[in-house]
N, C-alpha and C positions, 0 to 999 in steps of 0.2 A: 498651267500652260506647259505642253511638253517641249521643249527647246531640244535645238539639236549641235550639239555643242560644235559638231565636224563644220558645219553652214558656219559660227562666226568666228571660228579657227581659221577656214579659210576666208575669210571679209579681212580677217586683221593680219593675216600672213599679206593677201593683198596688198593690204594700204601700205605695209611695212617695204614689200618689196619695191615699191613707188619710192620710198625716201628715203630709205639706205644702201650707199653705195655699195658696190662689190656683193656685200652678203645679201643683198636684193634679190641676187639670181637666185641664190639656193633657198629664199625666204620664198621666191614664185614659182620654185618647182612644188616645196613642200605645199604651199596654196591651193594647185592645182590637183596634187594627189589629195588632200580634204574636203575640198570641192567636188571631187568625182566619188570620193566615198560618199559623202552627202548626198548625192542627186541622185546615185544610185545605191541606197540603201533600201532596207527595208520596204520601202516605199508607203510608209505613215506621216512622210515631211509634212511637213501644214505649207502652205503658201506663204507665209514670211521666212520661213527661214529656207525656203526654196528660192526665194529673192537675194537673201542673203549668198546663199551660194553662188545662186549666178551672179551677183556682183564682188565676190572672192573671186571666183574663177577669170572674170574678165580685169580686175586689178590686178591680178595673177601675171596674166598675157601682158599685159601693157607693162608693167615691172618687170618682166621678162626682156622684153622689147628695148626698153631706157638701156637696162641695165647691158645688155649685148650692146647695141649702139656705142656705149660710154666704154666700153673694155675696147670694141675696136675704134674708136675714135682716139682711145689712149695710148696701144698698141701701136696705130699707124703716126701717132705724132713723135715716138720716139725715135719709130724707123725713119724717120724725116729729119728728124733733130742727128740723131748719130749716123746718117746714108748708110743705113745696112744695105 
């Protein structure tokens, strides 16, 4: 079975940027650049690990997402806490 190791590089940069704070973000940038090497590779992916990628890439987004949300949610409660 040929695997492609970029498709579950990004699935686990994914999940990761889902659950760890702060370094989420740079976990779902890196996600989405392995994801997009994958998809657009050579173009011999088999269909699972083409699966793989597109569900790296969309944990990717969403860890992205959290992760931005939670830095300006954090950001705006200190400007709130000290009235900058």
């Amino acid at each position: 079975m040929n695997k492609n190791n970029n498709a579950i590089t990004s699935l686990v940069l994914g999940i990761l940027s889902i659950v760890i704070p702060i370094i989420g973000l740079i976990l779902g940038i890196f996600g989405i650049i392995y994801a997009n090497n994958s998809l657009n590779g050579t173009g011999n992916i088999n269909e699972e690990n083409k699966k793989y990628a597109v569900a790296g890439k969309v944990c990717s987004i969403v860890g992205i997402c959290i992760q931005s949300v939670s830095i300006i949610l954090v950001v705006s409660g200190f400007m709130l806490f000290f009235q900058i």
